[in-house]
N, C-alpha and C positions, 0 to 999 in steps of 0.2 A: 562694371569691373571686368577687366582683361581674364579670361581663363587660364591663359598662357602663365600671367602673372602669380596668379591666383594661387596655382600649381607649384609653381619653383617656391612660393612660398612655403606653403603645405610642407613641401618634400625637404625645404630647409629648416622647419620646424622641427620635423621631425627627428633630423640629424642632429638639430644644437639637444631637444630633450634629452635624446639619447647619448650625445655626447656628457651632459648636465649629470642623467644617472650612473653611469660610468665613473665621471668625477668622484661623485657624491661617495660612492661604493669605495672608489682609491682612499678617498680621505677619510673615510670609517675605518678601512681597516690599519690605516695609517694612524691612527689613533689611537685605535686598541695597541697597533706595537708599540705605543708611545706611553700609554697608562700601562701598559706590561711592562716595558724597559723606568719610566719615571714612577708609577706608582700612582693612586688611585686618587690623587689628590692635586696630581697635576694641571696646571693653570695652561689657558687656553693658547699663550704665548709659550709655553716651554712645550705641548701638543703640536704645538705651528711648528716649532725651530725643530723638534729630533725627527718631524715629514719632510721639514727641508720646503716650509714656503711659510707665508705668511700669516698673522691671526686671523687678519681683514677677508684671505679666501676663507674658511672655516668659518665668519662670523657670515660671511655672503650664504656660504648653505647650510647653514646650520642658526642663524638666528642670535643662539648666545650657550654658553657651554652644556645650558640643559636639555638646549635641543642637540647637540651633537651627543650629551651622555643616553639620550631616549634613543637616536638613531645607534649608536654602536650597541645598546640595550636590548635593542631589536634585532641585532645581529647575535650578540651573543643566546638568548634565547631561541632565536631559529635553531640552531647549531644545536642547544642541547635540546632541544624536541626533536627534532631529526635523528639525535644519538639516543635519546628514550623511545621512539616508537621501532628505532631496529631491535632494540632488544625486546619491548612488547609484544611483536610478535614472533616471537621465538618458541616452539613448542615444548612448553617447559610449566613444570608446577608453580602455581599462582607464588607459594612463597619462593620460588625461586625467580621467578620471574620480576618482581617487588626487591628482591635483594639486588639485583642484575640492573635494574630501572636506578634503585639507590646510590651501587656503585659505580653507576654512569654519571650518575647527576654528581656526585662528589669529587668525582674525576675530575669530571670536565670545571669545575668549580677550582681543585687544587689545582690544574694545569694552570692556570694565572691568576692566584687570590684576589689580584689585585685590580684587572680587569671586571673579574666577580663584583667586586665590592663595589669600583665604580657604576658597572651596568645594574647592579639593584641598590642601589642606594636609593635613601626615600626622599621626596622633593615635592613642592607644591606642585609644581607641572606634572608630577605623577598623576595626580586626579583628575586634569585635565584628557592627558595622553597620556591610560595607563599602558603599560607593559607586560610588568610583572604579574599583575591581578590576574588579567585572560590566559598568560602563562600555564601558569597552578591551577586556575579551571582547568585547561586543557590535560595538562598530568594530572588530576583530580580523575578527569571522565576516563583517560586511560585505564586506570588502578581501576574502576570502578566496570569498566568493559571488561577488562580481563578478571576479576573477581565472580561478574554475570556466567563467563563465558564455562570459567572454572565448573561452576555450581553448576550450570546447566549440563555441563559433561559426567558429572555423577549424580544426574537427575533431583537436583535439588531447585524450587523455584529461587531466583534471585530477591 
């Protein structure tokens, strides 16, 4: 095998992956504005038409609608775990702290119902590739750190 070859290979793999995940990110979030603008029920072809390309792109990265609903599912749950752990650690009373985490979580839920409703909707491929399950673990362990943290600050064992 040529190293030379080898190489420009390598290094143009690298570029289309990278190009690929780019994509993939465009048309996630090109989605989500498209279940925001159509509504949490829209078909994979009216998804394609208001991004302004094709279904056949979207069915190439994405498989079939419930893998593009897990991939924009995954987007939206980063986002509200990101917006719950700024207010977690906030130096603030555990019930204030849980009310703050709350009306983060319901915020960021009423800023696009409908987005919401898509990205946790329940599905077989759900139990395959959960989402939402490790989601609610992770707010779970949150709530459950800062309740530790609370009680150990007025010397109470957790």
């Amino acid at each position: 095998m040529n190293p030379v070859t080898s190489t420009a290979r390598d290094g143009r793999s690298v570029r289309w992956d990278r190009h690929r995940a780019e994509r993939r990110l465009e048309l996630v979030r090109a989605a989500r504005s498209a279940v925001h603008a159509l509504g949490a029920h829209a078909s994979m072809e009216e998804i394609a038409s208001h991004a302004g390309t094709s279904k056949t792109v979207y069915y190439r990265y994405f498989g079939d609608r419930e893998g593009l609903r897990l991939a924009v599912s995954e987007r939206v749950t980063a986002h509200m775990e990101r917006r719950l752990l700024e207010v977690a650690d906030e130096p603030v009373s555990e019930p204030e702290a849980l009310r703050r985490m709350v009306e983060v979580y319901l915020t960021v839920a009423a800023t696009s119902p409908e987005v919401y409703a898509f990205a946790v909707a329940p599905s077989p491929a759900a139990a395959e590739a959960p989402v939402l399950g490790p989601f609610l673990e992770r707010v779970y362990a949150m709530l459950e750190s800062g309740l530790a943290r609370g009680m150990a600050a007025r010397g109470h064992a957790p």
